[in-house]
C-alpha positions as CSV (number, residue, x, y, z in Angstrom):
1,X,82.0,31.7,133.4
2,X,78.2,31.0,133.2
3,X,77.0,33.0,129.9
4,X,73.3,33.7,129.0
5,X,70.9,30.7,128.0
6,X,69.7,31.0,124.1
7,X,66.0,32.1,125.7
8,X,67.5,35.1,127.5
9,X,69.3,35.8,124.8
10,X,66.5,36.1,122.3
11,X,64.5,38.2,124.9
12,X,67.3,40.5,125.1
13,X,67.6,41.3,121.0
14,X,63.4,41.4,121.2
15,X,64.3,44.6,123.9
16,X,67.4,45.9,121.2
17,X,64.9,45.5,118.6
18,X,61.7,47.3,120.1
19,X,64.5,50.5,120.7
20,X,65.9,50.2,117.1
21,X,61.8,50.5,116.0
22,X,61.2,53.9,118.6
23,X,64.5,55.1,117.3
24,X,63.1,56.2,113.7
25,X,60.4,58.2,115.3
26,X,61.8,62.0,114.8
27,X,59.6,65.1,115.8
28,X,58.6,68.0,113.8
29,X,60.5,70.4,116.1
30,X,63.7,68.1,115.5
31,X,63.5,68.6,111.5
32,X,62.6,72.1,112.2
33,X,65.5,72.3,114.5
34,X,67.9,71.5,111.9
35,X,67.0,74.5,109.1
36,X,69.0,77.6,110.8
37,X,72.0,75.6,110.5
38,X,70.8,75.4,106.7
39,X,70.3,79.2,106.8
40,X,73.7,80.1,108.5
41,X,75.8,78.4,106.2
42,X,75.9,81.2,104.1
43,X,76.3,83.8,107.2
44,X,79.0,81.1,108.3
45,X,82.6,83.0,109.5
46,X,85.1,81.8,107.9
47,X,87.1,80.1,110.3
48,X,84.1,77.9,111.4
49,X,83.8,76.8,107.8
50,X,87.7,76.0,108.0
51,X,87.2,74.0,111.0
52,X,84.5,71.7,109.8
53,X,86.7,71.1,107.0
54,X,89.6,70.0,109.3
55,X,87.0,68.0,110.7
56,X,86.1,66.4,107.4
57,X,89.8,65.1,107.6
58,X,90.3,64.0,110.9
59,X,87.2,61.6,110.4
60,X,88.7,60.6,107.1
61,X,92.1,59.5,109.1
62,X,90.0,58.0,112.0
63,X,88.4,55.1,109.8
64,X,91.8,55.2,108.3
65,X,94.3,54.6,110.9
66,X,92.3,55.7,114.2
67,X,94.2,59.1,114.0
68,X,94.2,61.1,116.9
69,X,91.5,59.5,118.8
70,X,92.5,55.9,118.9
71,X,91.9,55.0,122.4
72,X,93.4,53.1,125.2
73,X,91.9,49.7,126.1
74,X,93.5,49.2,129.1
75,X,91.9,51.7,131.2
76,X,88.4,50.2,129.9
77,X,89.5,46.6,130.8
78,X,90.8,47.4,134.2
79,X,86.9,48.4,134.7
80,X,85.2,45.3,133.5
81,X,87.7,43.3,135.6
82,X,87.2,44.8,138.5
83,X,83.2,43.9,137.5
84,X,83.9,40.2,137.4
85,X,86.3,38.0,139.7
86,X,85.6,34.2,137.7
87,X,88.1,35.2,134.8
88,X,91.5,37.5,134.1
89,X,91.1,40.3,131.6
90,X,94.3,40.7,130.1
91,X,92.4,41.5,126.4
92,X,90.1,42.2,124.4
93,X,89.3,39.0,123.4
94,X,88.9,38.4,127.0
95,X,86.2,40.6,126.8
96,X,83.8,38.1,124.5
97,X,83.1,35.4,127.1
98,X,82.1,38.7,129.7
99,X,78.0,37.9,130.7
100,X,76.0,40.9,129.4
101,X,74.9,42.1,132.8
102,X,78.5,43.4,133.1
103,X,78.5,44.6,130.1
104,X,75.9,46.9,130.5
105,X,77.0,48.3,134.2
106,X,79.8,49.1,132.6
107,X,78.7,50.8,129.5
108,X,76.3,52.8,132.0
109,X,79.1,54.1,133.8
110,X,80.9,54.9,131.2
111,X,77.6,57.1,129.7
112,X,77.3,58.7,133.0
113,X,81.1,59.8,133.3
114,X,81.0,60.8,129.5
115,X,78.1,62.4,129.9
116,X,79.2,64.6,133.2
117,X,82.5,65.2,131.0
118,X,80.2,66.6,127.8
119,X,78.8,69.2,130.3
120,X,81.3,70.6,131.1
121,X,82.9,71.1,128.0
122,X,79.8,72.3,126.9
123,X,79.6,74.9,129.2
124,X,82.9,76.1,129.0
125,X,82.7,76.6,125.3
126,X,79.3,78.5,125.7
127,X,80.9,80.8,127.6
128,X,82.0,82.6,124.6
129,X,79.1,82.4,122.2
130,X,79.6,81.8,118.3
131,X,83.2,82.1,118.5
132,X,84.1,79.3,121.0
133,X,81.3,76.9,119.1
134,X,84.3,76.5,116.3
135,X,86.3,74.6,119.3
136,X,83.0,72.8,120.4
137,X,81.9,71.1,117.4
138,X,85.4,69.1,116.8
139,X,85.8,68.7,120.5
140,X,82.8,67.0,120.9
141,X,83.5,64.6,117.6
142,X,86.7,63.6,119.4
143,X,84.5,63.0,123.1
144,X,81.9,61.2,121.0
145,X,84.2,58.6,118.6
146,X,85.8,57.7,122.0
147,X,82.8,57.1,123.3
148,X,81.8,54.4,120.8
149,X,85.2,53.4,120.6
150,X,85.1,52.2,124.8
151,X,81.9,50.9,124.0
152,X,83.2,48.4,121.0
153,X,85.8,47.4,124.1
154,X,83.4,46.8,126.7
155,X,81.3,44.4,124.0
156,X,84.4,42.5,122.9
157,X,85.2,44.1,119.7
158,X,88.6,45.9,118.8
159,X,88.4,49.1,117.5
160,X,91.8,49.2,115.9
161,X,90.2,46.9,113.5
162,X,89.7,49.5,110.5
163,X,85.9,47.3,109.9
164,X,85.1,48.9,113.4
165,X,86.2,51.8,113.1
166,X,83.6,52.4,110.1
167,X,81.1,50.2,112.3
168,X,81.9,53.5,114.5
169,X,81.2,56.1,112.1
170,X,78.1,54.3,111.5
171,X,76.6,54.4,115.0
172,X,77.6,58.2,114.8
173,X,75.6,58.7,111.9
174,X,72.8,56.8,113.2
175,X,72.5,59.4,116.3
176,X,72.1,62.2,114.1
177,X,70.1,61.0,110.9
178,X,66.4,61.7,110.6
179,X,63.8,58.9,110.0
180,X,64.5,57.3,106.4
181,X,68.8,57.6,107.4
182,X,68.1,55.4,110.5
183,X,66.1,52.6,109.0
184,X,68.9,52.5,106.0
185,X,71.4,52.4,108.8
186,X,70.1,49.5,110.4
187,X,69.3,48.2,107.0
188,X,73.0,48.2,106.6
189,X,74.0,47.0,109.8
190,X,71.7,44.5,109.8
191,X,74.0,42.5,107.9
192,X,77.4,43.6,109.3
193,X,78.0,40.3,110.9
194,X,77.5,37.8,108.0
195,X,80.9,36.8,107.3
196,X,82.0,38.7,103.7
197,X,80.0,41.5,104.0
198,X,81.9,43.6,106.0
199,X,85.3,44.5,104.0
200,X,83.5,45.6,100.2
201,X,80.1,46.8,101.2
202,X,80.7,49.0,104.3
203,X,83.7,50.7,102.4
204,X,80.8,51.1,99.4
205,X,78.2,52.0,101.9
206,X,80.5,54.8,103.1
207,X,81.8,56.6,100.1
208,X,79.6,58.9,101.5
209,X,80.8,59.7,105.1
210,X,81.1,63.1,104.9
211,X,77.6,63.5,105.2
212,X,78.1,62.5,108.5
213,X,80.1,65.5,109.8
214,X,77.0,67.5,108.4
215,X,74.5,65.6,110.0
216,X,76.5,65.7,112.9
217,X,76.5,69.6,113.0
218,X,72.6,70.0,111.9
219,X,71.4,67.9,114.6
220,X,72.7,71.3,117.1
221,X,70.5,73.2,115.2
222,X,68.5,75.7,117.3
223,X,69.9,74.0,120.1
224,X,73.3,75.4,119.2
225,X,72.0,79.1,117.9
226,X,70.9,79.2,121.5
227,X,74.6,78.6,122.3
228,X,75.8,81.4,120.4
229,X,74.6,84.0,122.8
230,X,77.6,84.5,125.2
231,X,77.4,83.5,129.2
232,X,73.4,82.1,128.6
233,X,75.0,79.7,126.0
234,X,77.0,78.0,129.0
235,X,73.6,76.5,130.1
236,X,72.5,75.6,126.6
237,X,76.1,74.3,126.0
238,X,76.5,71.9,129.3
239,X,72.9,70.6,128.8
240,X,72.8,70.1,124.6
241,X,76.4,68.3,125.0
242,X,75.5,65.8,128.0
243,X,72.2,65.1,125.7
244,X,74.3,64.1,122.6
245,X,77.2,62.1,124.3
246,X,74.4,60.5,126.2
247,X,72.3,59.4,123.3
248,X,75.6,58.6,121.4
249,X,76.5,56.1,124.4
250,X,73.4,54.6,124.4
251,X,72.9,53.6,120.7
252,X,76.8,52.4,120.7
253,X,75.8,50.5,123.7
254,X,72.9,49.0,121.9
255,X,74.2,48.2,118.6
256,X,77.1,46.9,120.2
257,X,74.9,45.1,122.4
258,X,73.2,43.4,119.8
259,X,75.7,41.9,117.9
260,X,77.1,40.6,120.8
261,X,73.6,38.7,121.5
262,X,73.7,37.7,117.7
263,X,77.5,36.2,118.1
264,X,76.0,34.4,120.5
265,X,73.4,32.9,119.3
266,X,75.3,31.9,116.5
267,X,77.1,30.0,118.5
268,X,74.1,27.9,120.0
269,X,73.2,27.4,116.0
270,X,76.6,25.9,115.5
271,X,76.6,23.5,118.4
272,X,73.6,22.3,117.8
């Protein structure tokens, strides 16, 4: 199967790499946005509070053991195949000699669907104002870490591999971190594909990730108070959710992206 030439390749991480840079840009109104949430927690019912705690250790098992939203690769292959006729794609592993032009059409598609699916959910859980939020916030953490976890597929990278799955949580945290949290993420990712790296410092570098359920919720901020109010938070719930799953999609697809580019261009290094 004819794969990019190194030149394409290098003007394809230049792209990745001009998005990574507009990426840390982060508008007033966005940190403003995130204060009520600051505010409510003390105004917080208690069974929301409950919930995000039960979210706290459903992440915890997901870079664990992939808990409850491991996904299925065979639905995601079945796509790309059907994308390219020069090669059978019977794995994952398959996946890695796939040119990057499929990759992308399918991780497009997979942003639209996700993102039509996001709405609705959304919407339905606006319906009922603050108390169908506490269903909408873990909801949407399941839609989103499947998300990333078809996109890891699509690129050639196996998500029940417990070094993806925290790869994962990264690219989650990425979406909702403010300025100075993205360019340490990248900082950290920058090196995620020099072999010994991964295993000690990405376990050290996330001793932390409950921060990222926090984040996570913050980045709703006024957005989501607009949610609260019942029937008129349907519109504020289908349009804030597609947003999110969308801009989740897209930075797993680019991430992903680029360390596919990067594998590759490793591998014009060693033949030469």
């Amino acid at each position: 199967m004819h794969l990019e030439s190194k030149e394409l390749l290098k003007q394809e991480l230049m792209l990745i790499e001009k998005w990574e840079g507009n990426q840390k840009g982060l508008w007033f109104w966005e940190r403003l946005g995130r204060l009520p949430f600051k505010i409510l927690d003390k105004l917080t019912p208690s069974f929301i509070q409950s919930k995000i705690g039960a979210m706290l250790d459903e992440l915890g098992s997901f870079i664990q053991n992939g808990g409850q939203y491991l996904t299925s690769e065979k639905t995601v292959l079945k796509k790309i195949q059907q994308l390219t006729s020069e090669r059978q794609i019977m794995s994952i592993a398959d996946v890695q000699r796939v040119p990057l032009a499929v990759m992308a059409a399918v991780s497009e598609d997979l942003k639209k669907s996700r993102g039509k699916a996001a709405t609705v959910q959304g919407a339905a859980t606006g319906l009922g104002g603050l108390f169908t939020l506490a269903l909408d916030i873990p909801v949407l953490l399941g839609l989103s870490l499947k998300t990333l976890q078809e996109i890891a597929i699509i690129h050639g990278y196996d998500p029940n591999d417990r070094t993806e799955r925290m790869f994962i949580v990264k690219c989650l945290q990425f979406t909702s971190a403010d300025i100075v949290g993205k360019e340490a993420i990248l900082n950290e990712l920058s090196n995620y594909n020099k072999a010994g790296s991964r295993p000690k410092e990405m376990m050290s570098q996330l001793q932390g990730w409950r921060e990222v359920v926090y984040t996570y919720r913050d980045q709703f901020g006024w957005k989501k108070l607009l949610q609260m109010v019942p029937v008129a938070g349907m519109i504020f719930g289908a349009l804030t959710n597609r947003s999110m799953v969308q801009d989740i999609a897209e930075t797993g697809t680019m991430l992903y992206r680029k360390r596919r580019i990067l594998d590759r261009l490793k591998e014009f290094e060693e033949k030469a």
